[in-house]
GULUM-796251 format. One record per residue (C-alpha): residue number from 1; residue in one letter; x, y, z. Coordinates in steps of 0.02 Angstrom, whole numbers, plus 50000, padded with zeros to 5 digits. Layout:
REM residues N
> NUM;A;X;Y;Z;
...
END
This chain:
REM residues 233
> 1;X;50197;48671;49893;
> 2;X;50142;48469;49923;
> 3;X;50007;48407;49816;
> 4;X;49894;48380;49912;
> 5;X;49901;48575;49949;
> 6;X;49909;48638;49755;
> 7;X;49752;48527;49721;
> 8;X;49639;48594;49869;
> 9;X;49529;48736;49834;
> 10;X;49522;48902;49893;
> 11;X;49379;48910;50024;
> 12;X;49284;49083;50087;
> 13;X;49182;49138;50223;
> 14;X;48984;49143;50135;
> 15;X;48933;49203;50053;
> 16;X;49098;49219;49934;
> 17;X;49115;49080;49810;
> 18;X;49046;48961;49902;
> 19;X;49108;48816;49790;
> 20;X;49281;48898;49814;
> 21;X;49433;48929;49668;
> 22;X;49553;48837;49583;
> 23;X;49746;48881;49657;
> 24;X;49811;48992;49558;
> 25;X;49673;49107;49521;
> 26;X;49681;49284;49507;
> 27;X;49509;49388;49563;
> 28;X;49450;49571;49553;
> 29;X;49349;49658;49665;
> 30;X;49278;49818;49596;
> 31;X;49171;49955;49659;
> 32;X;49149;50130;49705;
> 33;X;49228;50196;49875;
> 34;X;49064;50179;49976;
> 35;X;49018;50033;49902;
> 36;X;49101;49895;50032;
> 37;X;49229;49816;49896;
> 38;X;49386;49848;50009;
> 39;X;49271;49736;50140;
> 40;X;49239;49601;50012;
> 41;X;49426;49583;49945;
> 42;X;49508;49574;50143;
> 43;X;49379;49434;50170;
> 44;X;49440;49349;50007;
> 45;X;49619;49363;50071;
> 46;X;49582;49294;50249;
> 47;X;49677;49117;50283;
> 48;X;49579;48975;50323;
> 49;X;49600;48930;50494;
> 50;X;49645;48740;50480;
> 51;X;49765;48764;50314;
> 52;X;49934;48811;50316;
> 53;X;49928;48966;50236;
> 54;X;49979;49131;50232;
> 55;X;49934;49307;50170;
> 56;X;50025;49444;50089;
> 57;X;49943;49646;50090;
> 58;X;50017;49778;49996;
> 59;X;49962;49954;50049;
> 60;X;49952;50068;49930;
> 61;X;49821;50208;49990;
> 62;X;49821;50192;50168;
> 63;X;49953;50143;50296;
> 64;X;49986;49967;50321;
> 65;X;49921;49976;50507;
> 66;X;49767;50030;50460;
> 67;X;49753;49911;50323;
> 68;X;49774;49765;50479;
> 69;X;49636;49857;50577;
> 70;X;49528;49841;50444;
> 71;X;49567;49681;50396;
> 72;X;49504;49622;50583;
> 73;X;49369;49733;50578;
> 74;X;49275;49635;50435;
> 75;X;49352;49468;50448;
> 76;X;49388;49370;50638;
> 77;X;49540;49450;50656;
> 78;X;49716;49454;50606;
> 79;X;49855;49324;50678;
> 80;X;50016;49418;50645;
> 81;X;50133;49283;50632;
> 82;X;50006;49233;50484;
> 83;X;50033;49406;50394;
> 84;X;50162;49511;50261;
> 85;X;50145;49703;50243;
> 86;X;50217;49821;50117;
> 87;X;50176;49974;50156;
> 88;X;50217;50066;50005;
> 89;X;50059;50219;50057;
> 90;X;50185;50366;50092;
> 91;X;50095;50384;50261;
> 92;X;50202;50392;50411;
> 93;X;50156;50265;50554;
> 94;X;50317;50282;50662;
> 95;X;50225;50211;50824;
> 96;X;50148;50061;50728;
> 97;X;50310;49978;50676;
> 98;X;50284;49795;50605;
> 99;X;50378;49654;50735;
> 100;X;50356;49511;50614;
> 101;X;50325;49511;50430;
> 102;X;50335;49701;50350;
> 103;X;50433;49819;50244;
> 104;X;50389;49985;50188;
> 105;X;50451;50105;50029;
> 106;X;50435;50284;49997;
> 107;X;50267;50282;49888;
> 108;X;50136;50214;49775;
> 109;X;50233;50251;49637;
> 110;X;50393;50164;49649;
> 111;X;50328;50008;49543;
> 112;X;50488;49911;49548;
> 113;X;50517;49954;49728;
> 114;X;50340;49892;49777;
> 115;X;50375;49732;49650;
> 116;X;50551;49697;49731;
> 117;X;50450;49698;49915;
> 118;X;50319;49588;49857;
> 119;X;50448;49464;49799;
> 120;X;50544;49458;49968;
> 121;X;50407;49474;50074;
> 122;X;50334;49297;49969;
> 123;X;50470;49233;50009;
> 124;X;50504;49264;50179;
> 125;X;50327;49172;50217;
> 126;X;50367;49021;50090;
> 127;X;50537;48971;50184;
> 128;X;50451;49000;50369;
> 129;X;50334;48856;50310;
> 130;X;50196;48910;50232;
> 131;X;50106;48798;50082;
> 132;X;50025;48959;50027;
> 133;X;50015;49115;50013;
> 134;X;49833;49252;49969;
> 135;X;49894;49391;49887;
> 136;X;49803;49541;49912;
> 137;X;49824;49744;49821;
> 138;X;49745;49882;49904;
> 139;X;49735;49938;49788;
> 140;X;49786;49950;49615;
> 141;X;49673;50135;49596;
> 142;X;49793;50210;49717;
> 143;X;49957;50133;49594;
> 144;X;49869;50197;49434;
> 145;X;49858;50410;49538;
> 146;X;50052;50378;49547;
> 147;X;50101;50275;49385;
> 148;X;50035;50256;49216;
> 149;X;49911;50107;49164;
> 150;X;50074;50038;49055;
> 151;X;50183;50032;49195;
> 152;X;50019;49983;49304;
> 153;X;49976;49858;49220;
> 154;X;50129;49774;49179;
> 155;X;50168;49725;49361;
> 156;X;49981;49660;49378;
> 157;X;50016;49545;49236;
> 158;X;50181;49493;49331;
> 159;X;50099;49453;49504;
> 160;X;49958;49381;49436;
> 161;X;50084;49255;49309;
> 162;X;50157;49215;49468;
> 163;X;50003;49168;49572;
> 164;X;49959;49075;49438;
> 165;X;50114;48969;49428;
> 166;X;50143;48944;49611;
> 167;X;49956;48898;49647;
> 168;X;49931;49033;49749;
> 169;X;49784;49182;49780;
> 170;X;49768;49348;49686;
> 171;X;49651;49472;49770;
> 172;X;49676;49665;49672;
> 173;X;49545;49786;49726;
> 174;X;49511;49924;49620;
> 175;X;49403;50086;49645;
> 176;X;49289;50084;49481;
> 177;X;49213;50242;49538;
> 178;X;49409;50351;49527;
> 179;X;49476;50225;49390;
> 180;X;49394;50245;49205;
> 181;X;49326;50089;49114;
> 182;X;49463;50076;48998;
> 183;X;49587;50063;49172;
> 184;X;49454;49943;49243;
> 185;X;49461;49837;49082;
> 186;X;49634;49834;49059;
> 187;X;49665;49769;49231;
> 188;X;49529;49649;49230;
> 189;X;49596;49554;49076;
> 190;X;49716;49472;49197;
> 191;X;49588;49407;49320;
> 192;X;49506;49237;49303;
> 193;X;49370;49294;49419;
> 194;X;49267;49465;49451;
> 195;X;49165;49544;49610;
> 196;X;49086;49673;49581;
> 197;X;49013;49791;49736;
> 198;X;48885;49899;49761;
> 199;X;48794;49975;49910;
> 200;X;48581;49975;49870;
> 201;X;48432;49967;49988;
> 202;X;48539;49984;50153;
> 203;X;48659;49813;50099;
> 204;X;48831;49795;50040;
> 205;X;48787;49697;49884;
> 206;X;48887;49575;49750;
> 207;X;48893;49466;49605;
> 208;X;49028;49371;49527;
> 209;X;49074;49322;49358;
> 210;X;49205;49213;49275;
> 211;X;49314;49282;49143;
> 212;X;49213;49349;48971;
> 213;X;49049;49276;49060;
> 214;X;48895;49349;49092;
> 215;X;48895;49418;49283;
> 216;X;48781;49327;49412;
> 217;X;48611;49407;49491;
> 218;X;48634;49531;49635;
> 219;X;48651;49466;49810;
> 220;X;48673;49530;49977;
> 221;X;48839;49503;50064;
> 222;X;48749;49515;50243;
> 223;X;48567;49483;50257;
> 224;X;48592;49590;50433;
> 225;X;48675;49733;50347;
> 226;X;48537;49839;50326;
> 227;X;48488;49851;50511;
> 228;X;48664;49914;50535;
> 229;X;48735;50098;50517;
> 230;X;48824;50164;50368;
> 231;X;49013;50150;50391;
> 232;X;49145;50180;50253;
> 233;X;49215;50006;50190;
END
């Protein structure tokens, strides 16, 4: 990564931190399974147009083709040469295979198989150019139905080491509505940053918080939302 690049903050589309992050932070996006939080952490892990980066999905409880769809469906689409998969979901997508970037293993469970994927996948976007490189889980609910919290969280504590000491983005979504407090807090610990999600009068809404702070006030993440119909995020 080039200086100027490491020193450059992370930007969002609004109304997500709209001052940006540091490189290297790691941020959490929790909320129930209606709430809009997968929405919310895709947008966080969309490259900026005019930087050179890249981003990196791993699919835990949905195939990695639908992941992409949904990925363009709340963001302004998806440029595949831009793009890593691992599909680690168990779901077979035979007709959907990935040209570019991708890799897929046998299930949510395989820790060390999904950590071995990540790692080759990273690199496979570092040497084709890229500065760097938004990490994103999806998500670490469906790891922790396959794997203990120990094993769980011991692989979240590697990634996010690693984003931190490459200057890169961590994005882990977590279902706080499957995953018991104790699971969310564990988790959570190794996050600099927290969104939390919720879906109230209509609106996807959200509030951040920095590590050990008090969280922000409730805001809506699309003023338009409510004059929209219900979909599942």
């Amino acid at each position: 990564m080039t200086a100027s690049a490491r020193g450059v903050r992370f930007g969002f589309p609004a109304p997500l931190f709209p001052d940006g992050v540091e490189p290297g932070t790691n941020i959490l996006v929790r909320g129930g399974a209606d709430s809009g939080a997968r929405g919310v952490a895709l947008r966080l892990t969309q490259p900026e147009r005019y930087r050179n980066e890249a981003r990196l999905l791993l699919s835990a409880d949905v195939s990695g083709r639908h992941l992409l769809d949904r990925a363009g469906e709340v963001s302004d689409g998806v440029d595949p040469e831009r793009v890593a998969v691992v599909d680690c979901s168990g779901i077979a997508d035979e007709d959907h295979r990935f040209e570019s970037h991708g890799d897929h293993i046998d299930g949510p469970g395989d820790v060390m198989g999904i950590e071995m994927a990540v790692g080759t996948l990273y690199e496979t976007l570092r040497t084709s150019g890229f500065e760097r490189v938004r990490i994103g889980v999806f998500s670490v609910s469906a790891m922790l139905a396959h794997a203990d919290l120990r094993t769980v969280s011991r692989f979240v504590h590697m990634l996010t080491g690693r984003i931190i000491a490459t200057g890169d983005l961590g994005v882990f979504h977590i279902d706080s509505s499957l995953d018991g407090d104790v699971a969310v807090e564990v988790i959570e610990r190794f996050c600099e940053r927290t969104v939390e999600v919720r879906r109230a009068d209509g609106e996807v809404q959200l509030r951040e918080r920095e590590f050990d702070e008090a969280p922000g006030a409730w805001r809506p993440l699309d003023p338009q939302a409510a004059n929209r119909p219900h979909r599942r995020s």
